[in-house]
C-alpha positions as CSV (number, residue, x, y, z in Angstrom):
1,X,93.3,91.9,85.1
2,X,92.1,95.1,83.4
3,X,94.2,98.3,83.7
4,X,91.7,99.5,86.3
5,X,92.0,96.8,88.8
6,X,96.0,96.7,88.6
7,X,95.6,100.7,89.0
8,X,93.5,100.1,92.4
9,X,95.6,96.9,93.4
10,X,99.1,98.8,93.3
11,X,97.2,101.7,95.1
12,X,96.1,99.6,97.7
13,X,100.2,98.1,97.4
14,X,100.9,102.2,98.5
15,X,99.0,102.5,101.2
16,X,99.3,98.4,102.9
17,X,103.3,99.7,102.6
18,X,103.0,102.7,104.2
19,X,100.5,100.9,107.4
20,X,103.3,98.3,107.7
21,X,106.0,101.2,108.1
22,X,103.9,102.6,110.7
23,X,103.1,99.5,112.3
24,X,106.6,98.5,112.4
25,X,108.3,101.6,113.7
26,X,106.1,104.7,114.7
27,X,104.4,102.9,117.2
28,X,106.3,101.7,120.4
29,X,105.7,98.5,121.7
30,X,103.0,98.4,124.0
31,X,101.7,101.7,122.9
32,X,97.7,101.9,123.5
33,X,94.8,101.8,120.5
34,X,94.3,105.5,121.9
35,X,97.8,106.4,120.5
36,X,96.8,104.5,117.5
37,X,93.6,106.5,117.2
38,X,95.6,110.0,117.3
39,X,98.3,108.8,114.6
40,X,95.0,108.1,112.3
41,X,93.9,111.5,113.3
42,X,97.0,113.1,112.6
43,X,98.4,111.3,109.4
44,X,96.8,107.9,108.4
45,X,93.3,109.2,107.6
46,X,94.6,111.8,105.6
47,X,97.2,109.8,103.3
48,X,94.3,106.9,102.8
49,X,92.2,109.7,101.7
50,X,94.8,110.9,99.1
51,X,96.6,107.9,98.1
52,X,93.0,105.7,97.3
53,X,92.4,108.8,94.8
54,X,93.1,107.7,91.4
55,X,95.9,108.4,90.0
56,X,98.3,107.7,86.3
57,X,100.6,105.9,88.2
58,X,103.2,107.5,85.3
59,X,106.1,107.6,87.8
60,X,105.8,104.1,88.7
61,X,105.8,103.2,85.2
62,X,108.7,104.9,83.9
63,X,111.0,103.0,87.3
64,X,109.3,100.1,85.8
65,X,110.8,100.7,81.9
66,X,114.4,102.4,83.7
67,X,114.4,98.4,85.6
68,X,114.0,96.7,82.3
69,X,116.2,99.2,80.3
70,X,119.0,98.8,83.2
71,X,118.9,95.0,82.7
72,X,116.8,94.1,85.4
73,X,115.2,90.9,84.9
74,X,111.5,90.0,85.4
75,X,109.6,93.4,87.3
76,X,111.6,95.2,90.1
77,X,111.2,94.9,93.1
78,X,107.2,95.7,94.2
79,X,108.4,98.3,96.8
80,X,110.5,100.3,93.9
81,X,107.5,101.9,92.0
82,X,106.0,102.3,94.9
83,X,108.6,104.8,96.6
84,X,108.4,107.2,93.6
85,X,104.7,107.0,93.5
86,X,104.9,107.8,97.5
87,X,107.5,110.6,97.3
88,X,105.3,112.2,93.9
89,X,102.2,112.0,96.0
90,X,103.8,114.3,98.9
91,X,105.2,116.9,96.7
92,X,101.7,117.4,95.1
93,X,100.3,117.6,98.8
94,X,103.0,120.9,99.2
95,X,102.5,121.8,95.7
96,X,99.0,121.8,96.4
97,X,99.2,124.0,100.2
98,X,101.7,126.1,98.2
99,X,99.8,127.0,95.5
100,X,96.8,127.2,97.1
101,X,94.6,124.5,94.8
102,X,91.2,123.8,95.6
103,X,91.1,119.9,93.8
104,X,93.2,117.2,93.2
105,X,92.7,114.0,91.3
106,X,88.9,115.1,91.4
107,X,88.3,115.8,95.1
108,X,89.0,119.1,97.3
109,X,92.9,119.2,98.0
110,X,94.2,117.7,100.7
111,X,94.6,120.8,102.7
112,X,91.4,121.8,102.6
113,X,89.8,118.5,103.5
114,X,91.8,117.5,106.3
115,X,92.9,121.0,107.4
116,X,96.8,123.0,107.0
117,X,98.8,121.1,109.4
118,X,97.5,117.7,108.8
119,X,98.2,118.2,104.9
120,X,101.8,119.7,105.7
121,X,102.7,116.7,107.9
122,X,101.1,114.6,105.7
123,X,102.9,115.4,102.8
124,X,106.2,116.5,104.3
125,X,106.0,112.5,106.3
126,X,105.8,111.3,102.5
């Protein structure tokens, strides 16, 4: 697989992880597709939008080195590099709203894209 694919595969890894955290406890059960529709509207859109930019990934490879220097055998646990990658990507979202940036990873910045409050709770939720 080239570096490129694994780069978009553990992407996609990001965001399936942060759907199946949703699914499994934002939603009540028996809650409608029209709640559905207002969490996408409110969070989901926005953090597909960021986290499918590309990225370095250089967090998720330094937890990957720290498991294998710490005597971890084989990789770590998929979710590990993942969580650093996650909480990274919400502190640029601030970083970005604090500083006022206009691009990230090639595209407008989140706040200006998906508007102030959905960045905010976007990033802070991260």
């Amino acid at each position: 697989m080239t570096q490129a694919a694994l780069l978009i595969e553990r992407r996609a890894t990001a965001l399936s992880l942060l759907e199946e955290e949703l699914e499994s406890g934002a939603f009540p059960s028996g809650a409608s597709a029209i709640d559905r529709k207002h969490w996408d509207s409110a969070l989901v859109d926005a953090l597909r939008d960021f986290l499918l930019r590309p990225g370095k990934e250089f967090r998720a490879e330094l937890v990957r080195a720290s498991w294998v220097l710490g005597g971890g055998s084989g990789d770590p646990p998929g979710e590990l590099p993942m969580i650093v990658e996650l909480l990274h990507a919400g502190s640029l979202i601030v970083d970005d709203i604090e500083d006022g940036s206009v691009a990230r990873r090639g595209q407008p910045a989140l706040h200006l894209r998906h508007g102030l409050p959905t960045a905010l709770n976007a990033g802070n939720w991260l």
